[in-house]
Structures are given as C-alpha cells and as structure tokens.
C-alpha positions, 0 to 999 in steps of 0.5 A: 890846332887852330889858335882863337883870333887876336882881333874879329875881322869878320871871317868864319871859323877857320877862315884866315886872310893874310894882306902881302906886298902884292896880293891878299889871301884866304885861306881855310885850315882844318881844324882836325890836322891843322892843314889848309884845305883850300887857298884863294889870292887876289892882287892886292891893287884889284879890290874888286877881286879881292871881295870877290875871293873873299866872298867865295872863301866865306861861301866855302867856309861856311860849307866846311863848318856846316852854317851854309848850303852847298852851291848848287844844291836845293838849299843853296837856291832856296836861299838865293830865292827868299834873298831875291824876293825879299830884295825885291822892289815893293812896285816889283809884280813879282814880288809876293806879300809879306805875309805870303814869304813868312808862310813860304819860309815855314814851307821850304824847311820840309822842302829842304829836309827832303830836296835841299842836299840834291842839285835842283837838275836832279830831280825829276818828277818821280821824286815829286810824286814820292814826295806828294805821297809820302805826306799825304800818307802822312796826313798832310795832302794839302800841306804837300800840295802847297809846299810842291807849288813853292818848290815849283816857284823856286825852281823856275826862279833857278831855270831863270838863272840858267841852272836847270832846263826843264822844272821837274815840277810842271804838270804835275797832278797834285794830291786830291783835297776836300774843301773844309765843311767847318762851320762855326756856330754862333753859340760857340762864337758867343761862348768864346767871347765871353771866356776871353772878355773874363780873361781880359788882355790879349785873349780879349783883343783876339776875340774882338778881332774875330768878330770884326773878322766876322762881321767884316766877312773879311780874310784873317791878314786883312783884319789883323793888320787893321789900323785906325785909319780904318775907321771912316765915318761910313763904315770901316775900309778894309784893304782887300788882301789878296789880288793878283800882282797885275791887279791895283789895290782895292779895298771894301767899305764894310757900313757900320752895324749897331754890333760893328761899331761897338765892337771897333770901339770896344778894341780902341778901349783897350788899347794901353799904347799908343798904336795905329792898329786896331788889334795890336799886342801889349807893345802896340805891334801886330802878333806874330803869326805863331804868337797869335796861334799860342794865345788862341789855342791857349784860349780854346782849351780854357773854353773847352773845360769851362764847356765841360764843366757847364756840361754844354758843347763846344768846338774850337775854331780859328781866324780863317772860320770866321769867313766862311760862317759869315758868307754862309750867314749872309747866304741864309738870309737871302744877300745878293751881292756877298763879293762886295762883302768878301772883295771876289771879283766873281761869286764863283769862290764864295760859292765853291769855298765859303759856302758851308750851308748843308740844307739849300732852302728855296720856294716852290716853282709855284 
C-alpha cells in the first residue's frame, strides 16, 4: 500500500518522480499490489525530455485512475478539440463563438457516452446511422442531428492530424425534422409580463429582455448580451450574431418605438449594480444559459397556475419564440424588407424558418 505524499509535487495519485545524479524518473505503483506498472526516465541535463516524460507519465496516470481518455480513443480527441478551439486566436476564421463551444460541450457528453471509448479510425458510417436512429427513436431527431455535425467537426479536426483518413461522417443523410410551427400569442406574452413584473427581480429583467427580443426581432444570444453601449440616440444597434467566419461583423439599428425605449428604460430601473448590460443577474453578469432556463421554467409554471386558477389559457414559450412571432407580426401587417430587421442577408430563411403565418391573406387579381 501506497504511503500519502510528505509534500504536493503535483503529480497524479500514484504517480511518483525520483531526481538521481543523472536522470529523473516517473514512475506508477499500483495501488492493489504495491508494483510499478509503468517507469519513464529522462537525463537529468536534457529538461526538455524531462517535461515531456513527465507529461506522458501524467497522461498515463491519469488513464490508470480513470480521470483521463485513453490516447487515441474519441474521448481523447474530443478533449484535444475543445483545447485547440478554445486556444484559438480570436481573429482566427476557425474559431466558433463562445456561445457555439458551450452548446458544443453540452453535445459532445452524449457523443462520448456512445463514441468516446472507440479509436475514431473505427468507426464507420453504420455506427453513425445507429446512432442517428437510436435517438431519434428516442425522440431526439434534431438533437441527433446536431450532435452527428460535431462529431462530424471533430473528426475532420483528428484527419488534420493525420489520425484517421477518411471521416466516417461525410455524406451521411441525416434524420428528417419538421420546422417548429409555434407561434406565440401576444396575450400569452402580455400574461407572462405581468406574472413576472408582481414577481419582480430576476423574473422581471427576463421578461423585459423577451420583449426587447420581441420588438428588436432579434436572436436569444444577440438580446442577452446587450449592453448599454447599445443605446444610441436613433434607436438600439444590435450586434448581428451569427455570420459566417469570412463575413466581418455587422450590426442592425432597431429605431426606437414608443414600447421600445420604454421597455430598455425600464430594464435600466432595475439594475442594483452597476453593470454594462442591459439584462444582467443580481451580480451585474450575464445568466449562464442553464440558470437562465431555471428561472424561466420556474416562471412558466407560475403563470401555468395562475392561468389555471383565472380559468384562461395559456402556453409557455421561450427566448428562441420571440423571433419567429415577431417576423410573423411584421409579415401580417404587410413589412418589406424584414431582413434588415432580423440582420438575413436574403429573405430565404425568414420565410422557410420564421414565418409561422397559418393563413396567407392577399387581394383579388382584380
């Protein structure tokens, strides 16, 4: 039995490093039996080696305690993935958004749990389509689909490296989805409001970022990460959030409304920290994706009794509806030109995705 260390030196459990006369050395004693099950040595002159025996003592330590992937395996290229990405400069065209990697993350645990253990050259395309099936039997069509592209992602960044020759994932038809035909009403936007402004705190701030979604025809991201540099005497410039990487930024002016302005200055009441953003927490940060869901849900039920109680109806509905009822609003009353609202480049998206008018209504030819 291993004895507990005298002093930290930074080394995993069971990993010890012994410094002679001419060479130091790592090495891994098994906690069961008390034998070495690995030794790596570097001359004590060459520090170079030295780190690098070190890092790989560490790599395989960690593999033996069961912290780590195993080298080579899915998981190991997963993590080597979001280490490139993250490492990346932020000029660099290949690097994805912040709020892109955080999802990403999220993704790649159901990819692991399936993949991880496999060396990526193994995999083939029939593991793919069983996987695509798997989850969409499970009701996950489009979860599946998203999480299939990252891996997809992942892969081509380990043929890069020279660890796989062909992605497995390439042509490879992904599962059908139908668009969502959601469209929220106003009286359940309006009946959300009020639940949140007698609640007050954060379900308020929430609520007046929905309608700034709203309003603003704007994505979730681009209206949560609204600061006061924002406000401009015209109107409020949003910074157009998703582009593609050989695109420069570009932002949209959104002129104030009557509603608008009072709605920004009413989120500007509230703030009790100083904070640059429009709809930040009580600390003045913006809410982390999964707090932000909480709170929301939380808020939904509320207005789910209280509609229950008042014998009215009401749907829950979140961030990502605010869009869609407001290029469908625009559409109804007849906008041109609703991509300079939402920051399309073409009308193409707005009209396949957003556009959730059941009835088209149009004069007679003559």
């Amino acid at each position: 039995m291993t004895s507990r260390r005298k002093r930290p030196d930074g080394l995993p459990f069971n990993l010890f490093q012994r410094t002679g006369k001419f060479k130091v050395s790592f090495g891994y004693k098994s906690p069961s039996n008390n034998l070495w099950l690995f030794r790596l040595s570097a001359p004590i002159n060459k520090p170079d080696l030295v780190a690098e025996a070190r890092k790989d003592a560490i790599q395989r330590a960690e593999e033996l305690n069961g912290h780590a992937p195993k080298i080579g395996t899915v998981s190991d290229m997963v993590s080597r993935y979001f280490k490139w990405q993250t490492g990346m400069n932020q000029a660099d065209l290949r690097k994805k958004a912040k709020s892109t990697l955080i999802e990403n993350q999220r993704e790649s645990k159901n990819i692991e749990k399936v993949f991880g253990r496999m060396v990526a050259s193994e995999i083939k395309p029939k593991h793919i389509y069983k996987y695509l099936s798997l989850r969409a039997d499970g009701g996950a069509a489009a979860k599946a689909n998203k999480e299939i592209s990252l891996l997809s992602a992942i892969l081509e960044y380990g043929r890069a490296q020279g660890e796989l020759d062909v992605n497995p994932c390439r042509d490879i038809r992904y599962n059908p989805t139908r668009p969502s035909a959601k469209f929220v009403e106003s009286k359940d936007l309006e009946f959300a409001l009020t639940e949140a402004r007698c609640r007050g705190g954060s379900y308020h701030i929430m609520a007046l970022c929905f309608l700034v979604a709203y309003l603003t025809a704007s994505r979730p991201e681009e209206v949560r990460s609204l600061t006061r540099q924002s406000i401009k005497n015209e109107g409020l410039e949003i910074v157009i959030g998703k582009r593609r990487a050989t695109q420069h930024s570009k932002s949209k002016l959104i002129k104030w409304s009557p509603r608008l302005k009072a709605t920004v200055d009413e989120a500007l009441s509230l703030q009790r920290t100083s904070s640059i953003l429009l709809f930040g927490n009580t600390a003045g940060q913006q809410y982390s994706r999964s707090g932000w869901t909480t709170i929301w849900t939380r808020l939904m039920r509320y207005c789910e009794t209280k509609a229950k109680n008042e014998n009215v109806s009401f749907e829950r509905f979140s961030l990502s509806h605010m869009r869609p009822k407001a290029v469908t609003t625009r559409k109804e009353r007849g906008d041109v030109n609703i991509k300079d609202a939402t920051g399309h480049g073409s009308e193409r998206m707005i009209d396949k995705t957003y556009d959730r008018r059941a009835i088209r209504k149009s004069e007679a030819t003559e």
